[in-house]
Backbone as CSV, one residue per row, in Angstrom:
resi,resn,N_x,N_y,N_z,CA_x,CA_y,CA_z,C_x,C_y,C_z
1,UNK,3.142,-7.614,-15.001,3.433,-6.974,-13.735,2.295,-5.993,-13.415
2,UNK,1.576,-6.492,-12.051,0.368,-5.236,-11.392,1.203,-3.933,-11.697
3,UNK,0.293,-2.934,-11.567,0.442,-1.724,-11.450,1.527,-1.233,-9.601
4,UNK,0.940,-1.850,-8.741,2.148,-1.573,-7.532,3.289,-2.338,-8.032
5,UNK,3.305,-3.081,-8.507,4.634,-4.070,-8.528,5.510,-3.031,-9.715
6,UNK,4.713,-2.255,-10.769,5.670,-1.367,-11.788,6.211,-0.099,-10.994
7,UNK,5.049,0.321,-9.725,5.488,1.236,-8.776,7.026,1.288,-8.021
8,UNK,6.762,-0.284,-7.529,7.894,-0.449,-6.348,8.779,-0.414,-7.547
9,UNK,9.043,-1.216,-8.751,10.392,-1.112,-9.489,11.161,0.499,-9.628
10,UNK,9.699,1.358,-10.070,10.236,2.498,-10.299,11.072,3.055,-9.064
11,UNK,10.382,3.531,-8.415,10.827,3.401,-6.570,12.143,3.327,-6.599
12,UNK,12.369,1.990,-6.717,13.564,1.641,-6.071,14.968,2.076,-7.215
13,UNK,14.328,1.792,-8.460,15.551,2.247,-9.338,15.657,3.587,-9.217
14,UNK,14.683,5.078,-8.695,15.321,6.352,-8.590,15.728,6.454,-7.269
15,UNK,15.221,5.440,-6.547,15.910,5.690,-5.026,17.739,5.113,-4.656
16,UNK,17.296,4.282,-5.492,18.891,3.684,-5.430,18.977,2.541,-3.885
17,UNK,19.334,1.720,-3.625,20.011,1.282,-2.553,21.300,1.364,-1.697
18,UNK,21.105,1.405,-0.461,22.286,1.653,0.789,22.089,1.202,1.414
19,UNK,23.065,-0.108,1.814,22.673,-0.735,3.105,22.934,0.053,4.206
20,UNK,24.097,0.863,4.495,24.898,1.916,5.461,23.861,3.408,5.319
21,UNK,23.767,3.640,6.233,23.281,5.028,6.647,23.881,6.025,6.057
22,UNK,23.084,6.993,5.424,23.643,8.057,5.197,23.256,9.678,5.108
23,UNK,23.801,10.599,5.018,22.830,11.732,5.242,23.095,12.164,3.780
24,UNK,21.754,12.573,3.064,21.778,12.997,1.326,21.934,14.455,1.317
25,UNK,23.082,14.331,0.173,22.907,15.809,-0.041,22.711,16.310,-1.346
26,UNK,22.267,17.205,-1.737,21.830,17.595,-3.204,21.914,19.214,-3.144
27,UNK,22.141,19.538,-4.106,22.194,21.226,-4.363,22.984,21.813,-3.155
28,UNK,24.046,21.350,-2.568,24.682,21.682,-1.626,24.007,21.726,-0.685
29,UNK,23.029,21.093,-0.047,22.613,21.208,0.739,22.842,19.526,1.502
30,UNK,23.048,19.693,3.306,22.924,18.409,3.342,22.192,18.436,4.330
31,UNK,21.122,17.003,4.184,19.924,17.052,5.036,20.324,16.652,6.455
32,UNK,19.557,16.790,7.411,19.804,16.553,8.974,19.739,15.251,9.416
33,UNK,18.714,14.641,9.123,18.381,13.030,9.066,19.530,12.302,8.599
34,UNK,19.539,10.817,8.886,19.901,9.931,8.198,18.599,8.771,6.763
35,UNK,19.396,8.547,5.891,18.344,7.542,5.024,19.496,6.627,4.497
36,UNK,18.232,5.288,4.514,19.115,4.206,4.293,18.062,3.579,3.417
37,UNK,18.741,2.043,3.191,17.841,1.200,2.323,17.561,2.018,0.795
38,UNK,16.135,2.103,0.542,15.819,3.010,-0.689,15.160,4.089,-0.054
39,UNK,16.019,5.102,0.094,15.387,6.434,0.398,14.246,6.664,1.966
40,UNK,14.772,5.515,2.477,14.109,6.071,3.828,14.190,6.183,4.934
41,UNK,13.687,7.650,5.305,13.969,8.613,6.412,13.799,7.718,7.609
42,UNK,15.274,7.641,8.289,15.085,7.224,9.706,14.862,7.440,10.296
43,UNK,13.989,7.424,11.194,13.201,8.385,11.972,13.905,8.042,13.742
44,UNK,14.232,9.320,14.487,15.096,8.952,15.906,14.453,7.604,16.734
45,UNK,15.259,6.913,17.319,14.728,6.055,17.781,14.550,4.459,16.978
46,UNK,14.301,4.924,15.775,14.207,3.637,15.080,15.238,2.710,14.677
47,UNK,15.188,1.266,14.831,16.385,0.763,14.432,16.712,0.708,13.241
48,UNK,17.958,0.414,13.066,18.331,0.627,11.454,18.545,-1.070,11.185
49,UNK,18.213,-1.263,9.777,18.607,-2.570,9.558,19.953,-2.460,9.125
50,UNK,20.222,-4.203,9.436,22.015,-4.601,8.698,22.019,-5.037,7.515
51,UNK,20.653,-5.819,7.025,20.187,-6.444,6.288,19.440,-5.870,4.486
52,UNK,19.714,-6.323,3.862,18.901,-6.038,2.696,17.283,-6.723,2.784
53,UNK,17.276,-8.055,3.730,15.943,-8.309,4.032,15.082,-7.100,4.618
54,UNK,15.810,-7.124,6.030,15.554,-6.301,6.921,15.042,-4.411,6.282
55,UNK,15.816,-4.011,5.425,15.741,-2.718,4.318,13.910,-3.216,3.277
56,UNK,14.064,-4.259,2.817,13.003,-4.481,2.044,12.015,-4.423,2.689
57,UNK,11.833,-5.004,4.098,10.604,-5.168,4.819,10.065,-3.748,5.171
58,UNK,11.287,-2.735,5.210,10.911,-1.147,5.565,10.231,-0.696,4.295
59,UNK,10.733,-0.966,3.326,10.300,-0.696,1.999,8.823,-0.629,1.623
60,UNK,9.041,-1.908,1.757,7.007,-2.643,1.614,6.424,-1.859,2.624
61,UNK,6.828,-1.211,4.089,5.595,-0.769,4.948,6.057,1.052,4.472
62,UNK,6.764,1.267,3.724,7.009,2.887,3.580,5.941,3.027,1.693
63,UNK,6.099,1.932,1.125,5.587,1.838,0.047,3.851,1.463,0.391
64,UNK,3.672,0.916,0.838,2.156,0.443,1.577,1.750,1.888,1.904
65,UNK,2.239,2.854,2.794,2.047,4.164,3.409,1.534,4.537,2.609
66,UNK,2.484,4.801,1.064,2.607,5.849,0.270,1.364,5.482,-0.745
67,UNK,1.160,4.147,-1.271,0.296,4.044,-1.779,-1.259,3.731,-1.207
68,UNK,-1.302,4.291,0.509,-2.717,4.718,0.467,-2.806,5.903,0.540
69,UNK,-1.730,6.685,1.168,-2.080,8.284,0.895,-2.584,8.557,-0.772
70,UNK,-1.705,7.536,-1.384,-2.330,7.990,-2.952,-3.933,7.973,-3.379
71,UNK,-4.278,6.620,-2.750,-5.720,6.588,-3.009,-6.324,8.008,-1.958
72,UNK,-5.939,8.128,-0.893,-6.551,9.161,-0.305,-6.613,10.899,-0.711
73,UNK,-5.239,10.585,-1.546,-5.481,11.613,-2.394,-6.154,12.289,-3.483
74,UNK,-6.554,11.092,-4.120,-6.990,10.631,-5.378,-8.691,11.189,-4.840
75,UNK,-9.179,10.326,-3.791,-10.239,10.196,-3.493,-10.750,12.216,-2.871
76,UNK,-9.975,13.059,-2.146,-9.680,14.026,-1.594,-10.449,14.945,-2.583
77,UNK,-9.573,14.608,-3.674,-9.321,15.902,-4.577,-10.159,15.201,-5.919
78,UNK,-11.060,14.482,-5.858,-11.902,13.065,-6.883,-11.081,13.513,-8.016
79,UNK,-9.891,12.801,-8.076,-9.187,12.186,-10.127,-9.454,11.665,-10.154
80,UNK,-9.225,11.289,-11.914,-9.629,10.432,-12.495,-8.882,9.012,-12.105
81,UNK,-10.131,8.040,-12.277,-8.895,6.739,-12.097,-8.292,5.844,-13.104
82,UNK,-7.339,6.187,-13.106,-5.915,6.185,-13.544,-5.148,5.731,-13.212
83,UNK,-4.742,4.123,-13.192,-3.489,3.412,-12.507,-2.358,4.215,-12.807
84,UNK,-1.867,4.691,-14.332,-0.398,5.255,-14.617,-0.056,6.394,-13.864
85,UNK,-1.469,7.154,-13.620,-1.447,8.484,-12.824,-1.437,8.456,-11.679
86,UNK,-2.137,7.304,-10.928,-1.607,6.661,-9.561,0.105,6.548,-8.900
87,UNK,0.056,5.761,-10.083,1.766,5.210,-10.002,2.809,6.309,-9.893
88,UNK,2.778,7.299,-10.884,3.233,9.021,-11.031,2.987,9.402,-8.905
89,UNK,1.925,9.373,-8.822,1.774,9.915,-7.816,2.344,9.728,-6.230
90,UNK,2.172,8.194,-6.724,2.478,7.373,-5.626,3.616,7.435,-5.463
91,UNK,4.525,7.420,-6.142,6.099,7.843,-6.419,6.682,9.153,-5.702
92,UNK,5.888,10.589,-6.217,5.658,11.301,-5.714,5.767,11.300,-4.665
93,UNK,4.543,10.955,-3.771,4.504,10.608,-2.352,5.521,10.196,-2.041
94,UNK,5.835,8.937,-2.260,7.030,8.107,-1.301,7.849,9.165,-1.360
95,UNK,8.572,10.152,-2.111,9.366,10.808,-2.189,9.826,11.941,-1.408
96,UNK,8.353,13.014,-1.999,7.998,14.041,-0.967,7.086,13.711,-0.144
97,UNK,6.471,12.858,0.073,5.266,12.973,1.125,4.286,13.774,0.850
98,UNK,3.291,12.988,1.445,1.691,13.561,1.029,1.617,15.197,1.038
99,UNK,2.116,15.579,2.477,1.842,17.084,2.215,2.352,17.981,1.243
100,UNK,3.616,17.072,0.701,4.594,17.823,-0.275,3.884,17.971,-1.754
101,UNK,3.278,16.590,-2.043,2.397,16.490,-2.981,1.313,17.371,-3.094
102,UNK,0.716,17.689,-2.282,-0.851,18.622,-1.721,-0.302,20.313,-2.266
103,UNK,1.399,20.473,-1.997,1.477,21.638,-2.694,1.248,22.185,-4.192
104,UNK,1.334,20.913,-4.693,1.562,20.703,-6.575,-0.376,21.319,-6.603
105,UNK,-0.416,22.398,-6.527,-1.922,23.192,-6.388,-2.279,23.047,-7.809
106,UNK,-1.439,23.341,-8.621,-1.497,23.570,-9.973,-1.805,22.174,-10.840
107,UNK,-1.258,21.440,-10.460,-0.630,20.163,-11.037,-2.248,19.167,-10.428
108,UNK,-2.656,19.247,-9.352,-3.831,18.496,-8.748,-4.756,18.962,-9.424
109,UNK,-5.113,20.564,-9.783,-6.266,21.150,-10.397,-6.525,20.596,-12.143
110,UNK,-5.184,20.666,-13.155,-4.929,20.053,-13.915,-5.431,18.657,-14.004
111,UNK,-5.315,17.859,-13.108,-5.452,16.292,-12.927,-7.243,15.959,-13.039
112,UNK,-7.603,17.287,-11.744,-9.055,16.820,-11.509,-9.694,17.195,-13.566
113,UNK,-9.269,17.408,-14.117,-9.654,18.471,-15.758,-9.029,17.106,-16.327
114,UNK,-8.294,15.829,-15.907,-7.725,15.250,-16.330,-6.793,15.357,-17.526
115,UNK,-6.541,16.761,-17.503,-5.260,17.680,-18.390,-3.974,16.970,-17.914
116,UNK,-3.679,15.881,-18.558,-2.391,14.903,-17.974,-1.199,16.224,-18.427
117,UNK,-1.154,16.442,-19.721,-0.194,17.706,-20.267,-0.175,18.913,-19.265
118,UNK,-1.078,19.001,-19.142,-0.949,20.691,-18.094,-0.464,20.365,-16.635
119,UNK,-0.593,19.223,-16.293,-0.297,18.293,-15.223,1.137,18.237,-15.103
120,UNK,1.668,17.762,-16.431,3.017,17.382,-16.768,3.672,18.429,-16.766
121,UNK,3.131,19.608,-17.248,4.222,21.358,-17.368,4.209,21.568,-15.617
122,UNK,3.324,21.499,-15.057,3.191,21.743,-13.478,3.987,20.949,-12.721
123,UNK,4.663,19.848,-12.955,5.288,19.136,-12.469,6.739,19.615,-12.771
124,UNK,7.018,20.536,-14.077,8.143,20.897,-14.184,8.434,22.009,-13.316
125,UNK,7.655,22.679,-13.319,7.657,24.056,-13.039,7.585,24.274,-11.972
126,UNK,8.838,23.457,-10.812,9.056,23.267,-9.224,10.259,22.668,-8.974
127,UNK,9.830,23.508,-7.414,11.964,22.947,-6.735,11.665,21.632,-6.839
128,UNK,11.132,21.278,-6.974,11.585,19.141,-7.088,12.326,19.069,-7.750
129,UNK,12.128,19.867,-9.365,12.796,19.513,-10.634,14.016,20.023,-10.320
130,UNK,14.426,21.062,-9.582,15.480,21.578,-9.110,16.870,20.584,-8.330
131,UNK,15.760,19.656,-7.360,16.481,19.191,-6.457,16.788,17.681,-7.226
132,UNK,15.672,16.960,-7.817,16.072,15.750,-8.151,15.528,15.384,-9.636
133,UNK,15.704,16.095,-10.895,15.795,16.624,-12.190,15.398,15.655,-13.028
134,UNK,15.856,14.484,-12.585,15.932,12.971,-13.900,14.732,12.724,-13.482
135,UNK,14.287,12.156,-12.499,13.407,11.970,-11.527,12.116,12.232,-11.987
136,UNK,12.184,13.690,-11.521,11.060,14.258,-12.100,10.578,14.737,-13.679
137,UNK,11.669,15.027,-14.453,11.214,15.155,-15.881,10.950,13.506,-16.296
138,UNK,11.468,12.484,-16.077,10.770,11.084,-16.318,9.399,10.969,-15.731
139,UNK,8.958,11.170,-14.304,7.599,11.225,-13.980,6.806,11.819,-14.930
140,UNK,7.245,12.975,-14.937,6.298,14.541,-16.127,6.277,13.432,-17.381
141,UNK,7.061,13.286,-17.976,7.008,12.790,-19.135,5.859,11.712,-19.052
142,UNK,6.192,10.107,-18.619,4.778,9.637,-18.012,3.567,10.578,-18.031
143,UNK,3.436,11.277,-17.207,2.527,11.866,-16.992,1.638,12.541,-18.323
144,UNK,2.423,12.863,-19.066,2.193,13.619,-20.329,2.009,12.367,-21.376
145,UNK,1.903,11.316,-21.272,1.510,10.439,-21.908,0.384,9.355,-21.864
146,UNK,0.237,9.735,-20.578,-1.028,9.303,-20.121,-2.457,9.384,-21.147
């Protein structure tokens, strides 16, 4: 299995599937949006699929997104290249989104030192881990093994 193809698996097994719309809530909080399929934000206006086809095809163009912001990130901030650290990232992204990623200040500076470990404590040491816990201490971990 390519390196995107171990991506999308990961993806989809922390995203979970929903064919039905729903609004997520975590830490008591519940978000404003609706998300469907695996974790993605419907944006107003857009149609929703009925379909699990229809959900996959969103998938592939929300996963496509995410894994060029990765290279653009990669390329931004010159890391090392690193498919596993890609994949970590790219995940990332799809998740929080590029800008969300761009905050991990600590965690990018680490990366460019290719300090995968110091990388991996920086990844703990944030509301992500707060909001979605398994998630992210499995990424970190990856990450720390790199």
């Amino acid at each position: 299995m390519d390196i995107k193809e171990k991506t999308k698996q990961s993806i989809k097994k922390h995203e979970g599937y929903k064919l039905e719309p729903y609004n997520l809530t975590y830490n008591g909080v519940t978000e404003s949006w609706q998300t469907g399929g695996w974790g993605h934000k419907i944006l107003e206006g857009e149609e929703v699929p009925t379909t699990e086809e229809g959900w996959l095809a969103i998938f592939d163009k929300d996963f496509d997104k995410a894994w060029d912001s990765t290279e653009v990130l990669c390329e931004t901030y010159n890391l090392p290249d690193n498919e596993e650290m890609m994949s970590i990232l790219c995940e990332m992204i799809y998740q929080l989104g590029y800008k969300g990623v761009q905050n991990f200040k600590m965690m990018i500076k680490a990366l460019q030192e290719s300090d995968f470990v110091e990388a991996h404590y920086q990844m703990l040491d944030s509301r992500w881990r707060k909001q979605t816990k398994n998630r992210c201490e499995e990424l970190a971990e990856r990450m720390r093994d790199i």
